[in-house]
C-alpha positions as CSV (number, residue, x, y, z in Angstrom):
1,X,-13.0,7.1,16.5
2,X,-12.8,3.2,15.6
3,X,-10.6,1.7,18.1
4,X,-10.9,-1.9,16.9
5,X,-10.7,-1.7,12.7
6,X,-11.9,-4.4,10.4
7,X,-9.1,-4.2,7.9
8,X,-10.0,-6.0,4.2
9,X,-7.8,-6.7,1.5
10,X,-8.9,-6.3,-2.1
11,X,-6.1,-8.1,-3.6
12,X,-7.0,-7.9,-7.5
13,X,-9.9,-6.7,-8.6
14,X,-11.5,-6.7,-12.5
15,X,-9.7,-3.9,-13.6
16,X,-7.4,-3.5,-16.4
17,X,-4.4,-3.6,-13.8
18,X,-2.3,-6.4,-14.7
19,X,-0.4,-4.1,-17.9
20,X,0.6,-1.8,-14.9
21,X,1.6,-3.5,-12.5
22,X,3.5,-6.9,-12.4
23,X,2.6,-7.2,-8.7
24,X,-1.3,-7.6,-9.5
25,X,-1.9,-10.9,-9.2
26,X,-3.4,-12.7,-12.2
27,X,-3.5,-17.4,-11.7
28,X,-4.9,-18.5,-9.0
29,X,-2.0,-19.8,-6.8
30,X,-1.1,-16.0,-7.7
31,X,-4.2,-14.5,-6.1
32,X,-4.1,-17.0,-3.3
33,X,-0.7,-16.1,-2.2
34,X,-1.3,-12.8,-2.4
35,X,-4.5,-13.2,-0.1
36,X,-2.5,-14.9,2.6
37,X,0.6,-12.5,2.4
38,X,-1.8,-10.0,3.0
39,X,-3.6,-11.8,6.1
40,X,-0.1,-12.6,7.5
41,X,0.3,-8.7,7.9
42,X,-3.0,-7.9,9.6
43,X,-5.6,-8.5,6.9
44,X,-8.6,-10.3,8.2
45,X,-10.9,-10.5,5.6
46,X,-9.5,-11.1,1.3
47,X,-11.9,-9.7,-0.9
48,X,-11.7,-12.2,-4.4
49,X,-12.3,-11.6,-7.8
50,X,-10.6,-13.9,-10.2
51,X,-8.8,-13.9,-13.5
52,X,-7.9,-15.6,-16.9
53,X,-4.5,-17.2,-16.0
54,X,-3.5,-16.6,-20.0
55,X,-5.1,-12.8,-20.5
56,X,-4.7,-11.4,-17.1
57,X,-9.0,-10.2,-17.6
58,X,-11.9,-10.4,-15.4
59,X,-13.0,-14.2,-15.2
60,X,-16.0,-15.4,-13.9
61,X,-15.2,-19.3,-14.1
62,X,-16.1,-21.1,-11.2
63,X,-13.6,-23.3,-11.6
64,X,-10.6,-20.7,-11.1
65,X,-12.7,-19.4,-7.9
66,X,-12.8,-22.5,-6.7
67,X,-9.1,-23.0,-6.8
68,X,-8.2,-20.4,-4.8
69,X,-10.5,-20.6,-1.9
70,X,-9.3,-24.1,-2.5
71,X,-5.9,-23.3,-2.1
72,X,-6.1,-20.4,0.7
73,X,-7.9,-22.8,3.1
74,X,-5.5,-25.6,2.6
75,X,-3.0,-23.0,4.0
76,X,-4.5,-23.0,7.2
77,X,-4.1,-19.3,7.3
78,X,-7.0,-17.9,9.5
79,X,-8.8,-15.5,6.9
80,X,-12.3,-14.1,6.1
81,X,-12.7,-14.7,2.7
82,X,-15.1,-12.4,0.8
83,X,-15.6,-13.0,-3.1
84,X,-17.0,-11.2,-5.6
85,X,-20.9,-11.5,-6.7
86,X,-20.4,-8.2,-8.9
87,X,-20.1,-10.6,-11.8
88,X,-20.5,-9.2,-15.4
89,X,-22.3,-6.3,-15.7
90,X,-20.3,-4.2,-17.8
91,X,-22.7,-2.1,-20.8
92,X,-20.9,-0.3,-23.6
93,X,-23.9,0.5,-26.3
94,X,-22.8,-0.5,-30.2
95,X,-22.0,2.6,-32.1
96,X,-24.3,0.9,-34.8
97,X,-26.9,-0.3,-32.4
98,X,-27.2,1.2,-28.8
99,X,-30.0,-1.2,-27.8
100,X,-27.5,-3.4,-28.2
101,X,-23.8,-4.1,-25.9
102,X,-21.0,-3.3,-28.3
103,X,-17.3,-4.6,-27.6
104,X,-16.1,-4.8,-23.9
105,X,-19.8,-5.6,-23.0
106,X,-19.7,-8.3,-20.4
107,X,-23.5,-9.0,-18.5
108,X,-24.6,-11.8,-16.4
109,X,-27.5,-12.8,-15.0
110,X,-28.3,-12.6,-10.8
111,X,-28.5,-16.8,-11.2
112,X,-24.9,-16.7,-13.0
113,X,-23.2,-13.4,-11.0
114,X,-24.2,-16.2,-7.5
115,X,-23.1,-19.1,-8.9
116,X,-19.3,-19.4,-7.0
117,X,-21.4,-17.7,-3.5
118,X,-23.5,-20.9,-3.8
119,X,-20.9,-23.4,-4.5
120,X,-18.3,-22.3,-2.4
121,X,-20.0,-20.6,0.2
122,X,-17.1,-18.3,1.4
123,X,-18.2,-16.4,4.5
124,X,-18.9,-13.1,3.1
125,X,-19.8,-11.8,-0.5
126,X,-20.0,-8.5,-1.7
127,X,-23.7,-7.1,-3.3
128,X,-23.5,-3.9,-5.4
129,X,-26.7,-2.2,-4.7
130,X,-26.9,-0.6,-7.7
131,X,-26.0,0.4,-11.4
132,X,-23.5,3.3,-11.9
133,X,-21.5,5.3,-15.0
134,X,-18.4,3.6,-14.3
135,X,-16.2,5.6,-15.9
136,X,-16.2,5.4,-19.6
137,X,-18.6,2.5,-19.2
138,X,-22.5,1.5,-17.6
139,X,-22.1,-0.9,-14.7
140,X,-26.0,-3.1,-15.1
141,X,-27.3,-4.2,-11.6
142,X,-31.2,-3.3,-11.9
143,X,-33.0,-3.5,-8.6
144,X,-35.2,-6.8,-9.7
145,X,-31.9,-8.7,-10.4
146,X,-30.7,-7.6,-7.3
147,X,-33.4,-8.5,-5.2
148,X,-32.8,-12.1,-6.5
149,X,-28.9,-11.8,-5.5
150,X,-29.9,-10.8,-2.2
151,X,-32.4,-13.5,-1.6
152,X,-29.7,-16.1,-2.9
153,X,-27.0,-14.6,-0.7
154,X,-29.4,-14.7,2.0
155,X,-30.7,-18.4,1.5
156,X,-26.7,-19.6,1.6
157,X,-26.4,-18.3,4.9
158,X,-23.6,-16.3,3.7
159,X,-23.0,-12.4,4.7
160,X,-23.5,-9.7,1.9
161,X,-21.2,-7.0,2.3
162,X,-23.5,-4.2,0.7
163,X,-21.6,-2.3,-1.6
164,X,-22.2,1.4,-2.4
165,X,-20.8,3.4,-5.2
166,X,-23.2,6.4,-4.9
167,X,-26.0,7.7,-2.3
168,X,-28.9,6.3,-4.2
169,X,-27.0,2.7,-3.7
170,X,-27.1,3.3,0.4
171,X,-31.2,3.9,0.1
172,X,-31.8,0.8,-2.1
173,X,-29.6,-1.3,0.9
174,X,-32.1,0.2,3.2
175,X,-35.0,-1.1,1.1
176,X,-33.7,-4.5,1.0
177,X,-32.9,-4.7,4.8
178,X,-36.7,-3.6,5.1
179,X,-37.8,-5.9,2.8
180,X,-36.0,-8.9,4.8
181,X,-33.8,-10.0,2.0
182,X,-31.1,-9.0,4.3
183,X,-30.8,-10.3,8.1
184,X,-28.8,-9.2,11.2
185,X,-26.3,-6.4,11.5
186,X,-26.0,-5.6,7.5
187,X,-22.3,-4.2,7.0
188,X,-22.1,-1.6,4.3
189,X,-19.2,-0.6,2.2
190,X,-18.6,2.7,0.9
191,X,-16.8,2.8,-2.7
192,X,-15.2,6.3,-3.1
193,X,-14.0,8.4,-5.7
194,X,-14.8,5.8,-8.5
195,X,-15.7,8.4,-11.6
196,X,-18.7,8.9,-11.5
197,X,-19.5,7.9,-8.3
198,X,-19.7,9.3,-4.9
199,X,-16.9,11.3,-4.3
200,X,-13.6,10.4,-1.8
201,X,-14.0,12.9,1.0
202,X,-14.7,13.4,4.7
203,X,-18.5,15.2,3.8
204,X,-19.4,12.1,1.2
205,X,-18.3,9.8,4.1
206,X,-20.3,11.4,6.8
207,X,-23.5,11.8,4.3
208,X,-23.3,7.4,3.5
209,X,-22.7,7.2,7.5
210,X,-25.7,8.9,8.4
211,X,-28.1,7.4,6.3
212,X,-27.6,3.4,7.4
213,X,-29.3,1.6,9.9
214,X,-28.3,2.1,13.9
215,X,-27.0,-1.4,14.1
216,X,-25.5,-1.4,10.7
217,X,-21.7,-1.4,10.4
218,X,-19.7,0.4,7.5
219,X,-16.1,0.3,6.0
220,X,-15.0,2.6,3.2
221,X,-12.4,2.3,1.0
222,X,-10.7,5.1,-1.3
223,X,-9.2,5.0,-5.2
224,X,-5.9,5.6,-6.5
225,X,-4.0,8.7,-4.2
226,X,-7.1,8.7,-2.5
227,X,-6.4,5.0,-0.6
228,X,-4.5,5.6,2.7
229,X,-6.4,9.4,3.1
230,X,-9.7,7.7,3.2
231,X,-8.3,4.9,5.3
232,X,-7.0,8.0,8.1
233,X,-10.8,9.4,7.7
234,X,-12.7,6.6,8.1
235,X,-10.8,5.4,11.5
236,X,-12.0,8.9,12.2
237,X,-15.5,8.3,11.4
238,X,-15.4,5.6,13.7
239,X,-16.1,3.3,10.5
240,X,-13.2,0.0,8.9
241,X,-11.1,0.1,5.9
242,X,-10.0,-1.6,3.0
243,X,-7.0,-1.5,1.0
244,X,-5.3,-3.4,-1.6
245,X,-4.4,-4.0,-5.8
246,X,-7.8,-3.5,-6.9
247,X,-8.3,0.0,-5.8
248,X,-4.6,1.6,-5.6
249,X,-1.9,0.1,-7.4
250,X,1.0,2.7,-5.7
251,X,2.3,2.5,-2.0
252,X,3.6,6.3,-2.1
253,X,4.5,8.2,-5.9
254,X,6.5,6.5,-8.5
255,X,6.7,3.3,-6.3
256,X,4.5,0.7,-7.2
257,X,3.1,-1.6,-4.0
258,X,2.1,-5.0,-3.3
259,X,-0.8,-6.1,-1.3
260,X,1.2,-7.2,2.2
261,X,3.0,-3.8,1.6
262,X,-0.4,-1.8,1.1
263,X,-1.7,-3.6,4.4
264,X,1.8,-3.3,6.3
265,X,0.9,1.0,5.8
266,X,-2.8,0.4,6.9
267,X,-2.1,-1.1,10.2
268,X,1.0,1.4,10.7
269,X,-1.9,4.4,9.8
270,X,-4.5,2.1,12.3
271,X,-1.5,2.0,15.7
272,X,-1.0,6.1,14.8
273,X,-4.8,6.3,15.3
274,X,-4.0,4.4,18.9
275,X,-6.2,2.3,17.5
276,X,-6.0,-1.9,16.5
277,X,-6.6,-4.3,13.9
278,X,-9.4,-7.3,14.4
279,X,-8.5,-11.0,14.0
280,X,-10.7,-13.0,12.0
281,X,-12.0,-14.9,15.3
282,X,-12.7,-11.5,16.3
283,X,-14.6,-10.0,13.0
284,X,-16.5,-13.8,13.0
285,X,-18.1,-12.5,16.0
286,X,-18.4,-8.9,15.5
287,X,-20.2,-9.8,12.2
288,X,-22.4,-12.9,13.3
289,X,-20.7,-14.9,10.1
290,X,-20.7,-18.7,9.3
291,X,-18.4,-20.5,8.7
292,X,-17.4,-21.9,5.0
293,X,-19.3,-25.3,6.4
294,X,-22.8,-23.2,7.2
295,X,-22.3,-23.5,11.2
296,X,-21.4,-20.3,13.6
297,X,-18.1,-19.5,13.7
C-alpha cells in the first residue's frame, strides 16, 4: 500500500464535456482557477489541456496555454503543472474516401503536438505511447512521431509522464526508456476503462504494474463510475492517482462535481487508506523535476 500518494488533477480534458456539465471549465482564467481550487484541496500536480473560449472544443493555441500557466503561476499557488502533448491526433476515415480524415479529424504533427512543452516549459508533460480505437474514433500517435516527442520532451529538460491506454502502450514506454529518449525514474500513467482500451480493474492494474521498470513509478486513473474505485485500488497497489473533469464529470449519481470537490473525495479516500497526500516540494523531489526556469527544484 502507497502511504505517500501523488494526487493529480485533470481539470478539463479534450472531451466533449462542456454541453454536460457547466462546471467543466472552458477560458483560460476558467481552467486556471479551477487548477488552483484544486491544488488548494490537496492536488499537487494540474494536468492542462486547453480550450476555445467561444466553442468550449479542444484548442491547441499556444497562446491560450500560455495564459493559463501564465496566470496559475502569478497566483503563487505551489503546483506541478503538467500539460498536455497529446495534441491532435484524432482520425475519423471519409465515408467517400477512407485514405482520407473525414469531419472531426483533427492531426498534428510531433513538432506542432510539442510546441507549448517547448515554450512554456511546465515541469511535466504527458506522452501517449501509443495509437488506440478511442471509442467511436482512431487516436494517431505512430511510434516514429513519438520517438521525436520523446527526444523533444527530453531535450527541454521537462518530465514525460508516459501515458498508457493499453498493454502494448506500457512495452513501447519500455522501448523508449531503453533507447534513452527517456532519463531517470520514468513515471507511467495508467488510462483505464477508456473504450477500447485497457480495462478499469484490479487484474488490468496489476498486469501494467508488473511490466514497468523497478525504478519506475506509476499512477492510474479510472473513467466515469469507475474514478474513485480505481483511485481505492491503486492506493492498494501501492501506485498514485488522478482525478478530476476530464475523466469523471459526477461526484456520486445524479450530482454533478467540480474539480476541488472531486479532489476533496480523493484525499478523504487517501486518510481512510491511513495513508497522505504529497506536497509539490515533496513530488519535486520524489520525481527529480525542474523547475519552470530549467534548474532543480
Amino acid at each position: 500500500m502507497n502511504k505517500k500518494v501523488i494526487l493529480s488533477c485533470a481539470v478539463t480534458g479534450a472531451g466533449d464535456t462542456t454541453t454536460k456539465s457547466a462546471h467543466v471549465p472552458v477560458t483560460p482564467k476558467e481552467i486556471a482557477d479551477s487548477a488552483i481550487k484544486a491544488a488548494k484541496a490537496g492536488a499537487a500536480i494540474a494536468h492542462i489541456h486547453v480550450r476555445d473560449p467561444k466553442t468550449g472544443k479542444l484548442s491547441h493555441d499556444v497562446n491560450l496555454f500560455q495564459e493559463v500557466v501564465e496566470r496559475i503561476r502569478a497566483s503563487e499557488t505551489d503546483v506541478i503543472i503538467n500539460l498536455t502533448s497529446g495534441g491532435g491526433g484524432d482520425w475519423i476515415p471519409s465515408d467517400e474516401d477512407p485514405t482520407r480524415g473525414g469531419e472531426g479529424t483533427d492531426i498534428q504533427t510531433p513538432e506542432e503536438r510539442h510546441e507549448p512543452i517547448g515554450k512554456l516549459l511546465p515541469e511535466m508533460c504527458t506522452l501517449d505511447c501509443g495509437s488506440i480505437n478511442f471509442g467511436d474514433m482512431l487516436y494517431v500517435s505512430p511510434t516514429d512521431w513519438l520517438r521525436k516527442q520523446a527526444k523533444f520532451v527530453k531535450e527541454s529538460g521537462v518530465k514525460a509522464e508516459l501515458e498508457c491506454f493499453d498493454t502494448g502502450h506500457v512495452r513501447f514506454a519500455n522501448q523508449l526508456i531503453e533507447e534513452g529518449l527517456v532519463e531517470g525514474n520514468p513515471i507511467f500513467q495508467f488510462c483505464l476503462g477508456i473504450p477500447w482500451g485497457a480495462a478499469a480493474d484490479a487484474e488490468t492494474m496489476a498486469y501494467m504494474k508488473s511490466r514497468i521498470p523497478e525504478n519506475a513509478k506509476w499512477a492510474a486513473f479510472g473513467i466515469g463510475r469507475m474514478q474513485m474505485p480505481i483511485v481505492e485500488e491503486s492506493i492498494r497497489q501501492g501506485g498514485n492517482i488522478r482525478v478530476g473533469l476530464e475523466d469523471n464529470l459526477y461526484l456520486k449519481k445524479g450530482q454533478l462535481a467540480t474539480n476541488e470537490q472531486l479532489v476533496d473525495k480523493a484525499v478523504e479516500i487517501v486518510h481512510s487508506f491511513g495513508s497522505d497526500v504529497m506536497t509539490p516540494a515533496e513530488v519535486r523531489k520524489h520525481l527529480n523535476l525542474l523547475n519552470p526556469y530549467g534548474k532543480e527544484a
